[in-house]
Residue, then its C-alpha position, 0 to 999 in steps of 0.5 A: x493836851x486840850x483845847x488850851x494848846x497852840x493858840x498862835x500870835x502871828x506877826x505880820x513882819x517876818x522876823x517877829x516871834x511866833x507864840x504858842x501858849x499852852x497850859x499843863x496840869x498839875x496830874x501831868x508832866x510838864x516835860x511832856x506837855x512842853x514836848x507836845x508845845x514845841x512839836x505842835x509850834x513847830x509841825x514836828x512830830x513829837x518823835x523826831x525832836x531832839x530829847x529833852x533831857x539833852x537841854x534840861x534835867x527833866x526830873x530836876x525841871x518837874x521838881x522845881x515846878x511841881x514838887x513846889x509846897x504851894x502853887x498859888x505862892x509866886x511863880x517859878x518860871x523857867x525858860x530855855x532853849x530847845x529844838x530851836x525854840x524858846x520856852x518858859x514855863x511856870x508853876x502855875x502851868x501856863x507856858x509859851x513857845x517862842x519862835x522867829x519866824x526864820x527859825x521854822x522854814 
């Protein structure tokens, strides 16, 4: 990950979401970086999330957004639920992790 990774938009009202923004590059996984995301949204270590695989096919998932003919054609954009969390994230590689606020204490 780099610099782009966990750039957080708290909200002052408990229920409201939490946001990490995250980016992944096209010579990368995007499972991996969406494993990192959600571990660095959450403050769990990588290891100890449940694994991706349970939630979505990842070969299917790396498919759809790399596999893609051309990146600067419209977005795909896939969203779910894993370890707790929303995620969407796209072919252009830009993703969020969603949380509410209850959900990480």
């Amino acid at each position: 990950m780099d610099d782009n990774t966990d750039h957080r938009k708290r909200s002052k009202a408990p229920n409201e979401p939490i946001q990490s923004r995250f980016e992944w590059k096209p010579t990368e996984s995007p499972c991996t970086a969406i494993v990192e995301a959600v571990a660095a949204s959450t403050g769990r270590d990588s290891a100890d999330l449940p694994s991706l695989y349970a939630t979505v096919d990842p070969d299917a998932l790396t498919a759809v957004l790399i596999d893609k003919p051309d990146r600067s054609e419209s977005a795909v954009r896939v969203s779910f639920e894993y370890a707790g969390v929303d995620v969407t994230v796209d072919s252009r590689g830009g993703g969020v992790v969603d949380s509410k606020a209850a959900r990480r204490e």
